[in-house]
PLY file of the C-alpha trace (Angstrom):
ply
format ascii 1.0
element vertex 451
property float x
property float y
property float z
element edge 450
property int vertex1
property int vertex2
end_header
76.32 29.18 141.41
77.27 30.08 144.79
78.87 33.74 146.34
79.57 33.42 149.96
80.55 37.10 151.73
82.86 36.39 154.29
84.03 38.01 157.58
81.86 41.33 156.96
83.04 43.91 159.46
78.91 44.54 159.98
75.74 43.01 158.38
72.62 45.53 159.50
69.69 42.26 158.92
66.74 44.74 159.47
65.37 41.16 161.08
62.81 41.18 163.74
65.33 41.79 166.30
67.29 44.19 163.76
70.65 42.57 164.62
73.93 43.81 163.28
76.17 40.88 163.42
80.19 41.51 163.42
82.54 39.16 161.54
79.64 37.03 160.35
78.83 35.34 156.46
76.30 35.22 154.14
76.25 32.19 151.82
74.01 32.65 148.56
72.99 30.04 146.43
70.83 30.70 143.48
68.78 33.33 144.30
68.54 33.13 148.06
70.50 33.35 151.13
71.10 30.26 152.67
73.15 30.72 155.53
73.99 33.84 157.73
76.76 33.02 160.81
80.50 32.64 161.94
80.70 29.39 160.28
82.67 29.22 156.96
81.03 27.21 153.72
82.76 26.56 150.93
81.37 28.49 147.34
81.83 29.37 143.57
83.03 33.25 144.50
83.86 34.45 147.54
84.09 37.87 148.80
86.10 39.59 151.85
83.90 42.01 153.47
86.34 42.27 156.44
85.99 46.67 155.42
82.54 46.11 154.44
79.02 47.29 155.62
76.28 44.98 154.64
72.60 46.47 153.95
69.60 44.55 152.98
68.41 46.38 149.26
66.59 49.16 149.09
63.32 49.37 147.49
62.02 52.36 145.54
58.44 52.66 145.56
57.40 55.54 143.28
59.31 56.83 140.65
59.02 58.43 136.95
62.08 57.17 135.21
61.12 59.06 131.70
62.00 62.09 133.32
65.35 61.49 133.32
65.69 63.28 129.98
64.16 66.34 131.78
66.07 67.06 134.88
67.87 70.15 135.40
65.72 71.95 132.81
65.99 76.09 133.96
62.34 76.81 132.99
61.18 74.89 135.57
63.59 75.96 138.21
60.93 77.53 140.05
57.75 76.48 139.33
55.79 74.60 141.84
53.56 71.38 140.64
50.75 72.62 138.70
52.76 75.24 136.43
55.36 72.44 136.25
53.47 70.22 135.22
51.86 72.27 132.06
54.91 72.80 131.13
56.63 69.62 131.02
53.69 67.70 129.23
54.52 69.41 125.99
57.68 68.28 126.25
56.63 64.50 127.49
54.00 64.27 124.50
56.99 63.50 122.42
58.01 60.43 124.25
59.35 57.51 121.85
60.89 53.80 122.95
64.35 55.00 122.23
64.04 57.60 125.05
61.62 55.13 127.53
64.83 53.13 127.06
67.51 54.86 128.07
65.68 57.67 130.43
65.22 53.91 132.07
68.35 52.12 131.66
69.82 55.64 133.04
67.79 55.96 135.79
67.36 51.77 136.91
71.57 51.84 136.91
72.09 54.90 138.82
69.81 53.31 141.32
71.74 50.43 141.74
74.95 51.97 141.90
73.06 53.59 144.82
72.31 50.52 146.65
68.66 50.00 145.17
67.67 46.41 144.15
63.95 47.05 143.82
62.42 49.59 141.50
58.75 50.81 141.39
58.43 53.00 138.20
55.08 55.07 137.21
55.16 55.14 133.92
51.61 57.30 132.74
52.33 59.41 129.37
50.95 57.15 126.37
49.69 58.61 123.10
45.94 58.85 122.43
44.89 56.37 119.96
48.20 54.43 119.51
49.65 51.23 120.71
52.85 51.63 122.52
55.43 49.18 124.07
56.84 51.69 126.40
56.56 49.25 129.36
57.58 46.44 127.56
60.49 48.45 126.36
61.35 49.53 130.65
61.05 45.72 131.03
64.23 45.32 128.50
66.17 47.82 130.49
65.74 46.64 133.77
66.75 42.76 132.14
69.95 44.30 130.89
70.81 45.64 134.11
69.54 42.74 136.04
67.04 44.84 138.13
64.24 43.80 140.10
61.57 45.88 138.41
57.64 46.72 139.11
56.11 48.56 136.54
53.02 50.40 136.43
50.54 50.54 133.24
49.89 54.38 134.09
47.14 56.24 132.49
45.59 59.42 132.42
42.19 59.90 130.71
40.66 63.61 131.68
42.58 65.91 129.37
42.49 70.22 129.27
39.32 69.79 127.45
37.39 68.29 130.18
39.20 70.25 132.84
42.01 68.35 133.53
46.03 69.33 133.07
47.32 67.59 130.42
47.19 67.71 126.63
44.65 66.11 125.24
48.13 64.41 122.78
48.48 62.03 126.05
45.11 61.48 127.34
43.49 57.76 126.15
40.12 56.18 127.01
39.30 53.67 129.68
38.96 50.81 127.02
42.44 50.88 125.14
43.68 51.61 129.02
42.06 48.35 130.10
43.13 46.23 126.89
46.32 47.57 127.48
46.70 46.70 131.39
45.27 43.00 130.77
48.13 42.44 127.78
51.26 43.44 130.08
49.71 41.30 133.07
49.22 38.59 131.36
52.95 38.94 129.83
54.56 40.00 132.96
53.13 39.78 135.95
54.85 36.96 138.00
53.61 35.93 140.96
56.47 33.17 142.00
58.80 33.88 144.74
62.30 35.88 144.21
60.39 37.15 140.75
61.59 39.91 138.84
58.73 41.28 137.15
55.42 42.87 138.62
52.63 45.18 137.07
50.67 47.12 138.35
47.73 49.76 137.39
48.39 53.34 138.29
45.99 56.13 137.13
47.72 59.08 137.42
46.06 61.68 139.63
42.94 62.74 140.52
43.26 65.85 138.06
43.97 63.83 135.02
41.95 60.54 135.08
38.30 60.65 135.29
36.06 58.37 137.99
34.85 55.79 135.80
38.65 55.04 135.14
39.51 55.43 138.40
36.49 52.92 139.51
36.91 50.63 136.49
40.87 50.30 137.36
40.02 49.47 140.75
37.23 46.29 139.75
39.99 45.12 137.12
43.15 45.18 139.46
41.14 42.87 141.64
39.94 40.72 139.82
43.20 40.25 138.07
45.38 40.58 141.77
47.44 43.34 141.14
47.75 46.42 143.45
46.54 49.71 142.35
48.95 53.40 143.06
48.18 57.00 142.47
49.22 60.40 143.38
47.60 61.60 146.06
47.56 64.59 148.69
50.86 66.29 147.01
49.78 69.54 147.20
46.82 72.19 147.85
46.52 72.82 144.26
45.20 69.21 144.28
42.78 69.87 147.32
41.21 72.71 146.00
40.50 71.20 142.35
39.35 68.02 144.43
36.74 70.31 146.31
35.52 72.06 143.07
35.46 69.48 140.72
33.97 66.77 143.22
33.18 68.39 146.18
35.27 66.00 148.57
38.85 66.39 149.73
41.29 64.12 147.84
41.32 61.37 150.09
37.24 60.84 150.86
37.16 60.72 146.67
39.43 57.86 146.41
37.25 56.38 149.26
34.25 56.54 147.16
35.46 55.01 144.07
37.01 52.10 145.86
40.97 53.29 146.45
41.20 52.33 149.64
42.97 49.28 151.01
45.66 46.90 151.68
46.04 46.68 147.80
46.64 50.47 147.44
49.58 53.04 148.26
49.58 56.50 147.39
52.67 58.90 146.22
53.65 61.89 148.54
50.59 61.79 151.34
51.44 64.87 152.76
48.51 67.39 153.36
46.31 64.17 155.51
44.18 65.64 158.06
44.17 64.03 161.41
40.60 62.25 160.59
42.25 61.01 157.06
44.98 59.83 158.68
43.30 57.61 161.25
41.05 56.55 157.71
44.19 55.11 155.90
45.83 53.30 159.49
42.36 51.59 159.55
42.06 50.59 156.02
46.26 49.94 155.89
46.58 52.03 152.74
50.40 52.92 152.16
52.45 55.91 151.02
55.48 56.33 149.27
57.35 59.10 151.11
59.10 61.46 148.65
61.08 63.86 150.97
63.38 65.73 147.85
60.84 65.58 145.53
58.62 67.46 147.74
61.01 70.21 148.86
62.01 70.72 144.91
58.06 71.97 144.23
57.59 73.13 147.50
54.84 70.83 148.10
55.46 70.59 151.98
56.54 67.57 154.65
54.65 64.74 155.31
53.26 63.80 158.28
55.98 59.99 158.26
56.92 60.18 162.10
52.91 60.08 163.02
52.32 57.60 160.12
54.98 54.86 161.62
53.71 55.51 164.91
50.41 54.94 163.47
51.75 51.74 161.71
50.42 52.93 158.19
52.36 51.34 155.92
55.47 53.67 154.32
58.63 53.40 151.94
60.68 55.80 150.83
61.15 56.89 147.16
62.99 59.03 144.39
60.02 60.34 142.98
60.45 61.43 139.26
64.17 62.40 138.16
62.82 66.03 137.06
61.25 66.89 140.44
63.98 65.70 142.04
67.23 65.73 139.39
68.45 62.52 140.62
67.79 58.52 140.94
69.84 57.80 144.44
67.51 56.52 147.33
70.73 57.10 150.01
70.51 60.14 149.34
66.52 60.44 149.81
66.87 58.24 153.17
69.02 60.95 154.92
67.08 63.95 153.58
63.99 62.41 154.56
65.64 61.06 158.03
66.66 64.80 158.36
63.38 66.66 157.68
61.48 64.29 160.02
64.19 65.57 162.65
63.32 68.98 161.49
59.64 68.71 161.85
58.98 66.17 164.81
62.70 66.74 167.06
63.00 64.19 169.61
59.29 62.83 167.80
60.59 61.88 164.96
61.06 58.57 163.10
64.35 57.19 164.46
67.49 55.99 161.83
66.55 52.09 161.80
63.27 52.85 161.38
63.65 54.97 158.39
65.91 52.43 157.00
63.29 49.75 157.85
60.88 52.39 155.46
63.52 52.04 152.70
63.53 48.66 152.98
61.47 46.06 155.12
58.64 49.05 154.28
59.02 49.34 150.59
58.73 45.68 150.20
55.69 45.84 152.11
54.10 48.56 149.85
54.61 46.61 146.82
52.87 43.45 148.39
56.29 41.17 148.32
57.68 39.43 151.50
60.88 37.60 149.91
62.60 40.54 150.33
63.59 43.56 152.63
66.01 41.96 154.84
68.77 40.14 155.47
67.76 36.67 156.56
67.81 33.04 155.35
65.34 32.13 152.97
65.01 35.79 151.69
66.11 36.91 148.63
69.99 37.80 147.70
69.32 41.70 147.65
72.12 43.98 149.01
74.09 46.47 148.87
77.52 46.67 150.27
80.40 49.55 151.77
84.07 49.78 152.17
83.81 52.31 155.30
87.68 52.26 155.49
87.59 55.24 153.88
88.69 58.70 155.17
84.95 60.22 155.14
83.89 57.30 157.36
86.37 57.54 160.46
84.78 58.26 163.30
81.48 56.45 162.18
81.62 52.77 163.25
79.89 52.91 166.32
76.65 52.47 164.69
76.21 50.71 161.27
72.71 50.96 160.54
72.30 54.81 161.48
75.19 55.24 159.44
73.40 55.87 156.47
70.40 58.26 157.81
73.06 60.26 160.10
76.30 60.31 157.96
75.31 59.65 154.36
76.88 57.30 151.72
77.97 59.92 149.07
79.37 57.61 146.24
78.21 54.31 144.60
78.22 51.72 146.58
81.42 48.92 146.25
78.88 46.47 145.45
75.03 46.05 144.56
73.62 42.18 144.88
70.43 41.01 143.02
69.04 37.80 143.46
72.18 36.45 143.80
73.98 38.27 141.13
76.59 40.99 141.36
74.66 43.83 139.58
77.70 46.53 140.70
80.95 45.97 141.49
83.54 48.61 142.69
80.95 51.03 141.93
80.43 50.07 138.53
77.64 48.07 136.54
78.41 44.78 135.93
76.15 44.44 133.09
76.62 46.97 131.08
78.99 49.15 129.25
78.47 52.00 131.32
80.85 54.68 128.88
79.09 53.44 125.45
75.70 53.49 127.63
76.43 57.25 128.55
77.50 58.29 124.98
74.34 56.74 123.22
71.84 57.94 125.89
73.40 61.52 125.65
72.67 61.40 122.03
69.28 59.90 122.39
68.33 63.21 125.05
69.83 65.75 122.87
67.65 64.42 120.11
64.62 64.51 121.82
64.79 67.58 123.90
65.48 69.45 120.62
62.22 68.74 119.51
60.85 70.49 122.80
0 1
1 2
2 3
3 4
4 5
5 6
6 7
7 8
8 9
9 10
10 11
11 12
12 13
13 14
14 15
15 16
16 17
17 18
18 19
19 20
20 21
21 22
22 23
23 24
24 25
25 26
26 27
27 28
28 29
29 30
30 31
31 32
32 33
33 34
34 35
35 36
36 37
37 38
38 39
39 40
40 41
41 42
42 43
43 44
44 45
45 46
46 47
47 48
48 49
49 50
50 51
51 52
52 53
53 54
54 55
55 56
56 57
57 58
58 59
59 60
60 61
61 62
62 63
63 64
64 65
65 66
66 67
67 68
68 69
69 70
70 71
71 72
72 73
73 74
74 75
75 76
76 77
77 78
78 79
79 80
80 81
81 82
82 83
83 84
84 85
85 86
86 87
87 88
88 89
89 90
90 91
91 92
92 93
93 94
94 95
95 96
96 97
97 98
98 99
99 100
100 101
101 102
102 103
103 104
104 105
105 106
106 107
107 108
108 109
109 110
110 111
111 112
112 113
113 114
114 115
115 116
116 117
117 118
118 119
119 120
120 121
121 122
122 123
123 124
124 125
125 126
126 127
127 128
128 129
129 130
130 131
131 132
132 133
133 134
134 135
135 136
136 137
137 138
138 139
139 140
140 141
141 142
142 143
143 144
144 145
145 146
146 147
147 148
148 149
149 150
150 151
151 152
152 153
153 154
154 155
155 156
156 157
157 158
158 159
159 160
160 161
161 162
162 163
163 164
164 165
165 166
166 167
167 168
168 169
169 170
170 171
171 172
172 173
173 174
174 175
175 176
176 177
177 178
178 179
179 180
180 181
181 182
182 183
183 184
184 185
185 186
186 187
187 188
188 189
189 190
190 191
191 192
192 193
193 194
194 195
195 196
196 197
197 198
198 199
199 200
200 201
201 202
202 203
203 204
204 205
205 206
206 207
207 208
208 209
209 210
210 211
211 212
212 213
213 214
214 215
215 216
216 217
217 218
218 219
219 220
220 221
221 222
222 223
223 224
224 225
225 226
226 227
227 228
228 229
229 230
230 231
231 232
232 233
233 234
234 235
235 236
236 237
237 238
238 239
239 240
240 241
241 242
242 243
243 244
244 245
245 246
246 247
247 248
248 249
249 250
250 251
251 252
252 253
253 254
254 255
255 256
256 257
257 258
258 259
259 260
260 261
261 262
262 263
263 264
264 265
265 266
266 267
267 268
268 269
269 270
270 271
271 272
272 273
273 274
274 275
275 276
276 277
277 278
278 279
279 280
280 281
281 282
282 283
283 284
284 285
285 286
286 287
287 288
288 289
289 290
290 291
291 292
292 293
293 294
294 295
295 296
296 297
297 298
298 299
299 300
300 301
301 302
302 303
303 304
304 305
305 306
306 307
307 308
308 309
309 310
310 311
311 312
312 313
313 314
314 315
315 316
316 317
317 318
318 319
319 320
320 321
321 322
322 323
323 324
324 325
325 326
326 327
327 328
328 329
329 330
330 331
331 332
332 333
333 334
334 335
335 336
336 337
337 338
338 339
339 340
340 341
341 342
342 343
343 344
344 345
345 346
346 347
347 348
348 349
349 350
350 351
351 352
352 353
353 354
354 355
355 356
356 357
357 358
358 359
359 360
360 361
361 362
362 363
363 364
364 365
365 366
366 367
367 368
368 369
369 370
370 371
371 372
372 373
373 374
374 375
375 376
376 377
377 378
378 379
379 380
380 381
381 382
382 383
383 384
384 385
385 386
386 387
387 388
388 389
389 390
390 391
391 392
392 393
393 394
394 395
395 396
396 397
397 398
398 399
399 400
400 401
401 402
402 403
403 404
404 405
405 406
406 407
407 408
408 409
409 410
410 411
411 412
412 413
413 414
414 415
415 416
416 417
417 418
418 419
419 420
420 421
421 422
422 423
423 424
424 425
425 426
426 427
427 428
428 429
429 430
430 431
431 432
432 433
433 434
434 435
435 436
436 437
437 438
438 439
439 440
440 441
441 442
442 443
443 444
444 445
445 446
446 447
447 448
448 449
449 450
């Protein structure tokens, strides 16, 4: 199977030398690109991209795709993390595979119809005492829709009763977590290039695991080769129970059990000091910036522009769908791009490096370089744009700000996944996406009513 795109009006590479070639190709074969130029090759489908933007895939690196089925939710309107949280755990306690299912297919397609091709899901709510297949079951949606999926094996293990936040319902010990994490690596982590399928382990927070799981997590990721993710520095809430419960800031505790590292990226990162900052450019230890997300709760603005000048390593995500109502990284890359503007002015992180973030940088943060950009050899990951469109005239001076400084409001005309056409004309290919819709609604309104 080939696909060659012909005559695209502009392919952004994000290469080294973050071309943007005009009236060029890309040949695909298999799963790779083969060929990127003026010269024409002959294939199995062919598509005219003479109106068409080309974008390298982005990559999501922290989401919660559960909470799909509790976005939009007005008792939580205006709560900020902590109160937010206790609240929505009563509601999460009652998770079941049906809704892991379809909270995921949901979430995974409206993703791609977004442009995404890589998804990083944080998947920590498990039962006490029972065997679930919740990730196995995210692993089934994202093989329907023919997306590139890293999953966690999340875990929380310090309950209310032992001063933690949530319900003791969803907190499990560091054995069955272990057991657990072993039986989904050794079923789906794949190591080969272009693969689909990653794990890795992800204790939730420092207020809901305690430090032997933290510590154990951290020996057994290793010695197994997985990377290792966490919330981190979201909010004060989080400092202050840090400095009561431990007596060290957030960031010098995950030092001392061993959470530091090339291996290791953190979710949100923004209330670093300048001396924690200059402790996670020297050990390389990454964040996934979560710009919507954080403005929902209120949490605050991270500190990106000083992080890429810094060269830690960043990518951009969604966060979960109830802190921030939606799965649509576009959307996230010009928010973010905007609040950087906001905070840093003529400092802040320009456009193609905040698409690098969502992109070059997100692969980076999971650990995978055979994909990111645009470039022989690399995996067939992109997204693509009909910009003759009324919204867009006036914008074609510069393709790759286009999306931090303009936006991309709709789906995308088409989504490309290792060489497969995931979303065509905006829709998934896969999938019925009306008899999707119909059964996932019905699946929610059965399990919020139990709420």
């Amino acid at each position: 199977m080939s696909l060659l795109i012909k005559n695209a009006k502009a392919i952004v590479t994000m290469n080294r030398k973050k071309e943007v070639l005009e009236g060029a190709n890309i040949l695909i074969e298999g799963k790779k690109i083969t060929y990127i130029g003026k010269e024409e090759h002959e294939a199995t489908e062919v598509i005219d991209a003479s109106n068409m933007y080309v974008y390298p895939g982005l990559v999501n690196t922290h989401h919660h795709l559960y909470q799909t089925f509790t976005r939009n939710l007005p008792d939580v309107q205006n709560m900020e993390l902590f109160p937010w949280l206790l609240y929505l755990y009563e509601i999460w306690k009652n998770l079941r595979d049906e809704t892991i299912y379809y909270s995921s297919i949901v979430g995974m397609g409206e993703l791609a119809k977004y442009g995404c091709t890589t998804v990083f899901d944080h998947h920590y709510v498990f039962k006490t005492g029972k065997h679930s297949n919740f990730i196995d079951t995210q692993f089934k949606a994202a093989e329907d829709l023919g997306m590139r999926f890293h999953a966690s094996r999340g875990s929380m293990s310090l309950g209310k009763d032992q001063g933690g936040l949530p319900p003791m319902e969803v907190v499990q010990n560091v054995e069955d977590i272990l057991y657990d994490s072993e039986r989904l690596i050794n079923k789906f982590h794949d190591t080969s290039q272009y693969s689909m399928s990653n794990i890795v382990l992800a204790p939730c927070s420092p207020f809901s695991v305690t430090t032997d799981l933290l510590e154990e997590s951290a020996k057994f990721a290793r010695s197994k080769g997985v990377r290792l993710h966490t919330h981190l520095v979201e909010t004060i809430d989080e400092e202050n129970f840090c400095l009561e419960k431990f007596g060290k800031r957030p960031l010098e505790y995950m030092e001392s059990v061993g959470w530091v590292g090339k291996d290791v990226w953190y979710a949100h990162g923004i209330h670093f000091n300048n001396e924690e900052l200059e402790v996670m450019k020297k050990t390389q230890t990454g964040v996934a910036h979560c710009p919507i997300s954080n403005m929902k709760l209120a949490s605050g603005i991270a500190r990106i522009s000083e992080m890429v000048e810094m060269d830690i390593p960043v990518g951009i995500a969604v966060d979960g769908s109830a802190s921030n109502d939606g799965s649509n990284l576009l959307e996230e890359i010009r928010t973010g791009y905007l609040l950087q503007r906001l905070k840093y002015s003529n400092n802040a992180v320009t456009p193609d490096k905040f698409l690098e973030l969502a992109t070059k940088g997100g692969a980076k943060i999971l650990g995978r370089d055979d994909f990111g950009s645009l470039e022989v050899d690399m995996a067939a990951d992109l997204f693509m744009v009909n910009i003759d469109r009324l919204q867009y005239v006036g914008t074609e001076l510069d393709p790759t700000s286009l999306i931090c400084t303009v936006g991309i409001k709709h789906p995308v005309d088409y989504t490309i996944i290792n060489g497969e056409v995931i979303v065509k004309d905006g829709y998934l290919t896969r999938i019925d996406e009306e008899k999707i819709a119909a059964e996932a609604k019905a699946e929610f309104r059965d399990f919020i009513s139990k709420k």
